[in-house]
VOVO-957468 format. One line per 2 residues: for each residue x, y, z of N, C-alpha, C, O. Coordinates in steps of 0.2 Angstrom, whole numbers, plus 2048, in hexadecimal, padded with zeros to 3 digits. Example, Ala and Ser with C-alpha at 12.3 -4.5 7.8 and 13.67 -1.06 7.14 Angstrom:
BEGIN
842 7E4 827 83E 7EA 827 842 7F0 827 847 7EF 82A; 840 7F5 823 844 7FB 824 840 800 827 843 806 828
//
This chain:
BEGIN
441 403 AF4 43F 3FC AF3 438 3FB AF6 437 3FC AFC; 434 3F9 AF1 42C 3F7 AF5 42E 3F5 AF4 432 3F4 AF0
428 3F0 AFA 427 3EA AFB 42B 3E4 AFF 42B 3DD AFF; 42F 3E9 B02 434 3E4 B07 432 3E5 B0B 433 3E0 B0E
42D 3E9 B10 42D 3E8 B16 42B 3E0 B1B 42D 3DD B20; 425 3DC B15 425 3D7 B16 42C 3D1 B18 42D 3CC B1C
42F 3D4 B14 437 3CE B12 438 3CE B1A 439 3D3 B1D; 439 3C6 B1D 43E 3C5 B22 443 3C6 B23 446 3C8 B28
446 3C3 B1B 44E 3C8 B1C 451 3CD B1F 44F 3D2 B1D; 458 3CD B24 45B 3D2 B24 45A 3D7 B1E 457 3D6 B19
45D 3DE B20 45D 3E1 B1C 463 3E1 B16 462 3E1 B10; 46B 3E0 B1A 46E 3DF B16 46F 3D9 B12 474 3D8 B0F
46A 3D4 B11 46A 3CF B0C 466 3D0 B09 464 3CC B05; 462 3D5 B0A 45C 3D6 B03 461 3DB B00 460 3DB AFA
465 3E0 B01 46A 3E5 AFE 46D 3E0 AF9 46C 3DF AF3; 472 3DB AFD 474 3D6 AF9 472 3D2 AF2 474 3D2 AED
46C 3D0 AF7 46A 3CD AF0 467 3D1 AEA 466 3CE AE4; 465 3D7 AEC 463 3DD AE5 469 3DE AE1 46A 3DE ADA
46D 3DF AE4 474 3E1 AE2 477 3DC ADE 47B 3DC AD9; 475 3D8 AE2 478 3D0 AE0 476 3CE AD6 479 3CB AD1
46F 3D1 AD7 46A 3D0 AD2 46D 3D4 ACC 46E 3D2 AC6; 46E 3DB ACF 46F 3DE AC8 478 3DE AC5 47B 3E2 AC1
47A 3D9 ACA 481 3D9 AC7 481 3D4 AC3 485 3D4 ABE; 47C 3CE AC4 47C 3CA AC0 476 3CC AB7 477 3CA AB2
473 3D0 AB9 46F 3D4 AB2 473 3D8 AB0 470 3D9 AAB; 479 3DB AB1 480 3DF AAD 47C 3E7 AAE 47C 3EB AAA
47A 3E7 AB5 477 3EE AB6 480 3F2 AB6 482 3F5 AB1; 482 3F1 ABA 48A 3F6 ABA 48E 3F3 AB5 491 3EE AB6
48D 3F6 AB0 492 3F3 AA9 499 3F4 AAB 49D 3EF AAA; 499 3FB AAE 4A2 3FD AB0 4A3 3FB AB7 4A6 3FF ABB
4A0 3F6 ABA 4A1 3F3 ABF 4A1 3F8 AC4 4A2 3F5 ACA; 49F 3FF AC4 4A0 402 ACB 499 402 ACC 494 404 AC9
49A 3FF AD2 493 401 AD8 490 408 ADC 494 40C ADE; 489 40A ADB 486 40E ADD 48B 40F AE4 48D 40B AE7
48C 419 AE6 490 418 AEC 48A 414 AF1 484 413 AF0; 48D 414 AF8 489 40F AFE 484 415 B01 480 412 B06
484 41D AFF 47F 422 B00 47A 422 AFC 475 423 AFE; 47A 420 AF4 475 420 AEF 472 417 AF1 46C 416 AEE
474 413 AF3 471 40D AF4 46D 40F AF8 468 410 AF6; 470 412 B00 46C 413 B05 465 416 B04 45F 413 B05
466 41B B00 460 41E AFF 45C 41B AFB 456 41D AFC; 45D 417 AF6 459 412 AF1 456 40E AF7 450 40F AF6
458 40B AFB 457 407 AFD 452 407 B05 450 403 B09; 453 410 B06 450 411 B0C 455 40E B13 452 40F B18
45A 40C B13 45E 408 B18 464 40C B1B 465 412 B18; 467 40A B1F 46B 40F B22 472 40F B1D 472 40B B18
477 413 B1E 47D 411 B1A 481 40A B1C 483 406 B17; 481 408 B22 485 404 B26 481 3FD B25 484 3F8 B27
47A 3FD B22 475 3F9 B1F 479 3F5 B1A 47B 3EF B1A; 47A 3F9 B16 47A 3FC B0D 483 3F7 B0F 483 3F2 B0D
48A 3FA B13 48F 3F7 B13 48E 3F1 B15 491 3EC B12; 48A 3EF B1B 487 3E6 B1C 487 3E3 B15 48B 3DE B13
484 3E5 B12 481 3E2 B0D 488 3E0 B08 48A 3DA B08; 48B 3E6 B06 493 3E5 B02 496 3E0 B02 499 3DD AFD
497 3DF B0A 49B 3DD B0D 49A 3D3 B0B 49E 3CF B0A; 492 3D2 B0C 490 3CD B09 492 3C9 B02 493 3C3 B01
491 3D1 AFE 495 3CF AF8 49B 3CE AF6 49E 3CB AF2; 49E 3D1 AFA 4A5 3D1 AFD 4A9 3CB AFD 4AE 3C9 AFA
4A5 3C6 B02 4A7 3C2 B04 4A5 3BB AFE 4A8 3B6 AFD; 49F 3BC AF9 49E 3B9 AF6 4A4 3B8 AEF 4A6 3B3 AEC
4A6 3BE AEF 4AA 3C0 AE9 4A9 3C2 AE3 4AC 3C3 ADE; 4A4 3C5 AE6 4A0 3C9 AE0 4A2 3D1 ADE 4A2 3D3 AD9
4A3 3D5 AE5 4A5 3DA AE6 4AB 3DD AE9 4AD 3DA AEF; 4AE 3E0 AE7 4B5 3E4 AEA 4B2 3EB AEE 4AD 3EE AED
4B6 3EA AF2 4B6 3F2 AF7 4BE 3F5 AF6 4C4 3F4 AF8; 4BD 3FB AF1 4C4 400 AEE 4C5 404 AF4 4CA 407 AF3
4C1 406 AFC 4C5 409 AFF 4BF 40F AFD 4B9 40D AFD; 4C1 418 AFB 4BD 41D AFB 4BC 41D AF3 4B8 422 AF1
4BF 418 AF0 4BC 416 AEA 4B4 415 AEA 4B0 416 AE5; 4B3 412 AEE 4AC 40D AEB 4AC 404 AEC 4B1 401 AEE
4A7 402 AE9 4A7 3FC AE8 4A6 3FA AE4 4A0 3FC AE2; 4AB 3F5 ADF 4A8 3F3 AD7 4A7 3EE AD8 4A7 3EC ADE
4A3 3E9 AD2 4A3 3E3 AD0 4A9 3E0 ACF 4AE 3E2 ACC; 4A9 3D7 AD3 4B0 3D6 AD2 4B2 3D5 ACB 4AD 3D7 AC7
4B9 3D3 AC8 4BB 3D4 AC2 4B8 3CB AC0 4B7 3CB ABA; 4B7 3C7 AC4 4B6 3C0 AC1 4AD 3C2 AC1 4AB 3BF ABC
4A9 3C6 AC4 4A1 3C6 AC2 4A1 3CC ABD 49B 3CB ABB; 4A5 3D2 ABB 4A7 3D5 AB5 4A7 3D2 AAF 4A5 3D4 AAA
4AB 3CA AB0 4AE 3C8 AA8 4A9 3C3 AA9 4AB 3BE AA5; 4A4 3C1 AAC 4A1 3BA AAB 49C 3BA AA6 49B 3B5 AA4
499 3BF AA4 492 3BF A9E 498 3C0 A9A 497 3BC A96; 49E 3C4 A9A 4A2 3C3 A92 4A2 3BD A91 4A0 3BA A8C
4A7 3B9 A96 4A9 3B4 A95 4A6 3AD A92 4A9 3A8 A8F; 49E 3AE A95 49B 3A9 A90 498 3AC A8B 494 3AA A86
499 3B0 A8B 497 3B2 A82 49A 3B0 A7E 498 3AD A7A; 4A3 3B2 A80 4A8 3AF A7B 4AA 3A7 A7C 4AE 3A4 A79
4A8 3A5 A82 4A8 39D A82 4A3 39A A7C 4A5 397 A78; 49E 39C A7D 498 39C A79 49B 39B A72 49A 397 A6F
49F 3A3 A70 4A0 3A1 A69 4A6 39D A67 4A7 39B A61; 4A8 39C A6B 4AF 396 A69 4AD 390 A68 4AF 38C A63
4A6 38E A6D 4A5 389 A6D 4A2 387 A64 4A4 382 A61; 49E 38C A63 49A 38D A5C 49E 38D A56 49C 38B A50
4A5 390 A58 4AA 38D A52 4AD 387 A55 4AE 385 A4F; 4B0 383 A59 4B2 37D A59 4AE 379 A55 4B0 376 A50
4A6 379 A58 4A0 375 A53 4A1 375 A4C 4A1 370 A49; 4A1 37B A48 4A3 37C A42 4AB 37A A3F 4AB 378 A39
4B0 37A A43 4B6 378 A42 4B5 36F A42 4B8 36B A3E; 4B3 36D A47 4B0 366 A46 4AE 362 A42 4AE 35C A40
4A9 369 A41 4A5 363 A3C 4A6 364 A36 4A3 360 A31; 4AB 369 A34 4B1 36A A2D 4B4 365 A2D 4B2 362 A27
4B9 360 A32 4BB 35C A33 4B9 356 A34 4BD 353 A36; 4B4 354 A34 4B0 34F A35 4AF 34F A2B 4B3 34C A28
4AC 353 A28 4AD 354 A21 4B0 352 A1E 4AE 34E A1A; 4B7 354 A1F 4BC 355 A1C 4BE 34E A1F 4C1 34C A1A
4BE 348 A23 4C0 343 A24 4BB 33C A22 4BB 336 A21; 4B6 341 A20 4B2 33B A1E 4B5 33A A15 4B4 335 A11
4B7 341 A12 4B6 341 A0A 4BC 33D A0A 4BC 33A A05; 4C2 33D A0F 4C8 339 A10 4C7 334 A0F 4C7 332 A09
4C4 330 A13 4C2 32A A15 4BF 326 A0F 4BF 320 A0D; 4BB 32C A0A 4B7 328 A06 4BB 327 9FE 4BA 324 9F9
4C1 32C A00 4C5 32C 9FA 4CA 327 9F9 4CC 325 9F4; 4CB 326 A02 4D2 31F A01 4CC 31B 9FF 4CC 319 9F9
4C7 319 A02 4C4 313 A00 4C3 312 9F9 4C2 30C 9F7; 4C2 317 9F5 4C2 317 9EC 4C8 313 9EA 4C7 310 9E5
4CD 314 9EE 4D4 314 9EA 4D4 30D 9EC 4D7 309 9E9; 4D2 30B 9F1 4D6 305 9F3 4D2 300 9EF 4D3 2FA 9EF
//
């Protein structure tokens, strides 16, 4: 990482927050995190740096610690870009189911008034 030496931040909250970053960009698609030896060394920091930082996310709720698994992406920051995609498109058909319906009530409306 250039260009942190400047940063007053701790170390493990600049971990955090890159991590933080690229979970929110869909860098780990399959939710598993780089192990805490491949950050370290990305990051120049110690390992126990590198678990500070987790830990942070951890608490946030954004990451799981599986143990000698690793650490994934939580399951609710995994499904959150799906999730508004397919909000998104529900939304896109209710507008259209609506405004069917709005249609179809107005040509009602205009027919009992014929008749009446």
């Amino acid at each position: 990482m250039s260009g942190v030496a400047s940063d007053p931040r701790p170390k493990p909250v600049k971990v955090a927050d890159v991590v933080r970053d690229r979970i929110k960009a869909n860098k780990y698609p399959s939710g598993k995190l780089p192990t805490v030896r491949a950050l370290a060394a990305e990051f120049g920091y110690a390992t126990q740096t590198v678990r500070d930082g987790m830990r942070i996310l951890i608490a946030e709720g954004r990451v799981t610690s599986e143990g000698s698994r690793g650490y994934f992406v939580a399951r609710n920051d995994r499904e959150s870009s799906t999730d508004k995609r397919d909000v998104s498109e529900e939304l896109t058909e209710m507008r259209l189911q609506i405004q069917d319906l709005i249609e179809r009530v107005t040509a009602l409306e205009e027919g009992s008034k014929g008749s009446a």
